[in-house]
C-alpha positions in Angstrom: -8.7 108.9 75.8 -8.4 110.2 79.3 -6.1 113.7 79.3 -3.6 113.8 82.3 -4.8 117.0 84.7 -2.7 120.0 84.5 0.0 120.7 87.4 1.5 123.9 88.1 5.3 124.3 88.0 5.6 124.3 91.9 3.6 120.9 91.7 6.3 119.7 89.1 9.1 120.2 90.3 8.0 118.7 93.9 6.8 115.6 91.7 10.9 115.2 90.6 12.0 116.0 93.7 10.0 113.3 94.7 11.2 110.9 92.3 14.7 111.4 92.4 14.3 110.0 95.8 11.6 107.5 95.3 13.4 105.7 91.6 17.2 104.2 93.8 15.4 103.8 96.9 13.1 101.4 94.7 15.1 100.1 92.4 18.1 99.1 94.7 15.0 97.3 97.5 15.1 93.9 97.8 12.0 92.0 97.3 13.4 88.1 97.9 11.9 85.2 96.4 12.3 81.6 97.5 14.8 81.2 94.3 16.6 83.8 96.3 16.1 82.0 99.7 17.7 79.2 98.1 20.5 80.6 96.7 21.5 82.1 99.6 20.7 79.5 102.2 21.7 76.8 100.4 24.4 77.3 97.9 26.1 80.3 99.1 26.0 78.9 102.6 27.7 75.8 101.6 30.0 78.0 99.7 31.0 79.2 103.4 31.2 75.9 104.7 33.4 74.6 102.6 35.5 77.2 102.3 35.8 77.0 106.5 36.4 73.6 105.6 39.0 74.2 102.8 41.0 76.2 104.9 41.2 73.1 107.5 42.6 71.1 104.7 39.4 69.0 104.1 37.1 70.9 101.6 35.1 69.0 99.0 36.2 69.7 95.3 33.0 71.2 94.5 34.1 74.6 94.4 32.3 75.9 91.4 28.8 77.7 91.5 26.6 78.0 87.9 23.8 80.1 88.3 21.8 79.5 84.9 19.0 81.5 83.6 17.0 83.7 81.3 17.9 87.6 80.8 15.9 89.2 83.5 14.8 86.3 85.7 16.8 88.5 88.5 19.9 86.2 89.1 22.1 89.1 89.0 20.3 91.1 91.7 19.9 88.6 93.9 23.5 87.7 94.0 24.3 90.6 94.9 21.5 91.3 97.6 22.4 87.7 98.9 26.4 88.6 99.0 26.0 91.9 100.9 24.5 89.2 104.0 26.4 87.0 104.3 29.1 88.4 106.9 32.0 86.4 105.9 32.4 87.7 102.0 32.3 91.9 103.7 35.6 93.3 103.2 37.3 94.1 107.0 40.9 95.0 107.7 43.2 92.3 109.9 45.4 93.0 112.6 48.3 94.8 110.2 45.4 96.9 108.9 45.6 95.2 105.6 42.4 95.1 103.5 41.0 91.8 102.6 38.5 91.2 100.3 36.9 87.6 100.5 34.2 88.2 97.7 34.8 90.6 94.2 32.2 90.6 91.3 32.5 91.7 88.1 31.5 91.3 84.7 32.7 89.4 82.0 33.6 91.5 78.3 32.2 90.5 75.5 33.7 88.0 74.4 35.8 87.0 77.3 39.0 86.1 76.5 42.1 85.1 79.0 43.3 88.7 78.9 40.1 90.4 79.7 39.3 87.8 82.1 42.6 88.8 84.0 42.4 92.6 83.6 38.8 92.2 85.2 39.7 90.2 88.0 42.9 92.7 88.9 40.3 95.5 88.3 38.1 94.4 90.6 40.4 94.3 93.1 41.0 97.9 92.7 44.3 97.9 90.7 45.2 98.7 87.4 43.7 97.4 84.3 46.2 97.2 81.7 45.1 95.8 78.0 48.4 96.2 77.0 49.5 92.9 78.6 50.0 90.5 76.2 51.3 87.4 78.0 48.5 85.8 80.1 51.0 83.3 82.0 52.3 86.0 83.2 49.1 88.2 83.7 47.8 85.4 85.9 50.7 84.7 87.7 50.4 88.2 89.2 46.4 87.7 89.3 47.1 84.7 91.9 49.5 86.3 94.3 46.7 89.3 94.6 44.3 87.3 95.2 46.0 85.3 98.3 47.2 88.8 99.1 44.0 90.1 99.1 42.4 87.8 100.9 39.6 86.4 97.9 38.2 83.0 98.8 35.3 83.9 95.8 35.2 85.2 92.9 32.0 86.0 91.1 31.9 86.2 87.2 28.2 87.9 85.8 27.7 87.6 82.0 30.2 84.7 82.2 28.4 83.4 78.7 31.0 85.7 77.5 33.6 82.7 77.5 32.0 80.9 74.8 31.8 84.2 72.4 35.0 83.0 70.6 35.5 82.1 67.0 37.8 79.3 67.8 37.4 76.2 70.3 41.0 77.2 71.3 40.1 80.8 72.5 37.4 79.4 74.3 39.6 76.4 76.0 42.4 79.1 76.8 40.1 81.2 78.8 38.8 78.0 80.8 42.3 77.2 81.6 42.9 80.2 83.1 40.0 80.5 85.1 40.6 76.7 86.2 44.0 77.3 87.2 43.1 80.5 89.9 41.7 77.1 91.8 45.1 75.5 91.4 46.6 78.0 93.9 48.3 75.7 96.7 46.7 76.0 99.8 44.1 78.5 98.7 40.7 77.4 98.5 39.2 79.8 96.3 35.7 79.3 95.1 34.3 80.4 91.4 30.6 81.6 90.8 29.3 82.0 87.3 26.5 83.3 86.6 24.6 83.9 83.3 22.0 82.6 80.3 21.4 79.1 79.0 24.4 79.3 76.9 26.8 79.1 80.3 25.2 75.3 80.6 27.9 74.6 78.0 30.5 74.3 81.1 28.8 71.3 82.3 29.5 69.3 79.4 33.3 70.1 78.7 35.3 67.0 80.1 37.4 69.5 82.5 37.1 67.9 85.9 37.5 71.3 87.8 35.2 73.2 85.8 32.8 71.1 84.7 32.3 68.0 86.7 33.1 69.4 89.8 30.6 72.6 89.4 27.5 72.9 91.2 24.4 74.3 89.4 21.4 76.0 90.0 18.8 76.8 87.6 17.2 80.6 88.0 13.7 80.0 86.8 11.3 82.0 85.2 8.1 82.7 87.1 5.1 80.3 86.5 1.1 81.9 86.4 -0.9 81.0 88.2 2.3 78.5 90.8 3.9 81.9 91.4 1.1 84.1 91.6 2.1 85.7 95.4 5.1 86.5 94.3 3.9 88.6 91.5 1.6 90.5 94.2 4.1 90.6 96.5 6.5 92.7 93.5 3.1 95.2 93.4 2.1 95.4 96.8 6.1 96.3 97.8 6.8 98.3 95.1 3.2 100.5 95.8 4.2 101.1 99.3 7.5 102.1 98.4 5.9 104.9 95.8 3.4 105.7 98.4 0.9 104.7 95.7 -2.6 102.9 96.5 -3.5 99.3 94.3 -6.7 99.1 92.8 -8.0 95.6 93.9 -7.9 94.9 90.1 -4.5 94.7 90.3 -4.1 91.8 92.4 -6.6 89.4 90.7 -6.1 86.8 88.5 -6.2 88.3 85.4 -4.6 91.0 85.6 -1.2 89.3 87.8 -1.5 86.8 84.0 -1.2 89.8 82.3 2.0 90.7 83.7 3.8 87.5 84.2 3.2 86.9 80.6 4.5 90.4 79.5 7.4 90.2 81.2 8.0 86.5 79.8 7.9 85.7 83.5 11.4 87.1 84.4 10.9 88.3 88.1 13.8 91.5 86.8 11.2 92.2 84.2 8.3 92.2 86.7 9.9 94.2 88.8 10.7 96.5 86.3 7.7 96.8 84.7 5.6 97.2 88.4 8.5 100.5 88.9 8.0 102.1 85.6 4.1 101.8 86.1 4.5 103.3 89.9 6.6 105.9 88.5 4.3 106.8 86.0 1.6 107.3 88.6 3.8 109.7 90.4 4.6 111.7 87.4 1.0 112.6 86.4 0.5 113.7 90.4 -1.3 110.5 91.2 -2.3 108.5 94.1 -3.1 105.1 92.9 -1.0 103.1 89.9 -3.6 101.6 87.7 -3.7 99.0 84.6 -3.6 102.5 82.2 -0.3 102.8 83.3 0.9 98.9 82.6 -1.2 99.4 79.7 1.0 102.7 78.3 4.4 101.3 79.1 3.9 98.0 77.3 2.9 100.1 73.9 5.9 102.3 74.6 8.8 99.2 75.5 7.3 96.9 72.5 5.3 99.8 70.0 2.9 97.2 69.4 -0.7 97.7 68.1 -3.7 98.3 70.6 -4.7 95.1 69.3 -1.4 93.7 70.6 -1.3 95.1 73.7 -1.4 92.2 76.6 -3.3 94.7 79.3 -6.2 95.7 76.5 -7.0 92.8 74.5 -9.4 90.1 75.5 -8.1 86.9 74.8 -4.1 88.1 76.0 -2.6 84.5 76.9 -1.4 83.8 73.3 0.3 87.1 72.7 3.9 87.1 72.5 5.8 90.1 73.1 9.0 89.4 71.0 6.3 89.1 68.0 5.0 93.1 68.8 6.3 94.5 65.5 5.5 90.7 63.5 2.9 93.3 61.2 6.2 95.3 59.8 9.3 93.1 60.3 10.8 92.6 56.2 10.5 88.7 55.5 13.8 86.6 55.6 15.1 86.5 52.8 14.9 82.8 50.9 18.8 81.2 50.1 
């Protein structure tokens, strides 16, 4: 086992000065991906569109958005990176200096009932959240004349799964209702995105004809080894340059890009993730070059799996499955 060299205190503490600039200006960089292109070239600018269009008095009915996909594929982030360009959702002041707000994002609670759901749209607006209200008529009557007031032509719900985390069909039908009838303002063409995991695919089969049939969808896929393979190099070369870091050429061969799609289950987030944590790790320990040690150590640490377990040690690693890392010591169901 190799022993990290010894650093003096001066060479510390310019290591986390280092890092306390190097981990945002990372983690908040963009690497796009043409699921991302996509999204925002295609989608969201036919979001614009018909919005434009809307406005005219001729917008399609197709004003619903599902982006579908597995925790940590990235959906998430690249909503958000694809909102901050497109000029028309920025925020800007009109002639009266008013403040309009064409785009707001939040996230759903868990679950999402009718309340929450209005108390997170007001919130996101900037005003008050108050779980006190206990009439949602009238909770979303005031939810609708803020929104025209404020100018919101789309509103984006993350986590929006939440709305089936109900015990009853009725709780789950109420909070549809509601978040049908925000596109039942007159005149007002406001656009819904929902974005979230498999289980938000249960929206195209309600019988709803705003909500479900008249919703566009998108799936967010996981990457593929070896179809996405540049992707995966691109995530280490960026990443590398941003730490200032050197790659090993083993890095960016075959194997070792398998290795990592199928640690991180192929979920560009987790890829990314896993590429910073490893980068990180090299600065830490006063290093120059990230190396397959450090994928090799994080991986142990995230899953406490066995050497023999370990994707970037073991041989024969394409059968491994990380959610099976502690298989050797999790108790047997019990029998009914």
């Amino acid at each position: 086992m190799s022993v990290a060299p010894r650093i003096s205190v001066e060479e510390a503490l310019a290591i986390e000065s280092r890092l306390e600039i190097t981990r945002p200006k990372v983690r908040t960089h963009p690497i796009p991906t043409g699921q991302e292109k996509l999204l925002g070239d295609v989608y969201l600018r036919d979001i614009v569109k018909n919005i434009k269009d809307g406005q005219k008095g001729g917008g399609s009915p197709e004003r619903t958005l599902l982006v579908i996909g597995k925790a940590g594929t990235g959906k998430s982030f690249a909503l958000q990176h694809q909102f901050r360009q497109i000029p028309e959702f920025q925020p800007r002041r009109n002639e009266s200096n008013e403040l309009k707000t064409p785009l707001i994002s939040f996230e759903a609670d868990r679950p999402c009932g009718a309340i929450s759901l209005g108390n997170g749209i007001l919130k996101a607006m900037g005003f008050p959240y108050n779980p006190d209200e206990r009439k949602p008529g009238r909770l979303f009557e005031t939810v609708k004349a803020l929104l025209v007031e404020r100018g919101v032509l789309v509103l984006h719900l993350d986590e929006a799964q939440h709305m089936f985390r109900h015990k009853t069909d009725d709780a789950v039908q109420e909070v549809q209702d509601r978040l049908k009838s925000l596109q039942q303002i007159p005149n007002w063409p406001l656009h819904i995105i929902c974005s979230g995991v498999d289980e938000l695919s249960k929206l195209t089969g309600t019988e709803d004809e705003q909500l479900g049939r008249r919703a566009r969808v998108m799936r967010y896929e996981r990457l593929n080894f070896p179809g996405d393979k540049a992707e995966v190099a691109k995530v280490l070369t960026t990443t590398a340059e941003l730490c200032d870091l050197r790659i090993p050429t083993e890095l960016l061969e075959d194997d070792f890009l398998g290795r990592l799609v199928q640690s991180s289950k192929g979920g560009f987030g987790r890829i990314c993730s896993a590429v910073q944590q490893a980068c990180f790790r090299a600065i830490e320990l006063g290093r120059s070059e990230v190396t397959k040690a450090d994928f090799s150590r994080n991986y142990q640490r995230k899953y406490g799996c066995l050497p023999a377990d370990n994707i970037f040690e073991v041989k024969n690693w394409q059968g491994i499955e990380p959610r099976f890392a502690l298989a050797d010591i999790t108790p047997p169901k019990k029998k009914r």
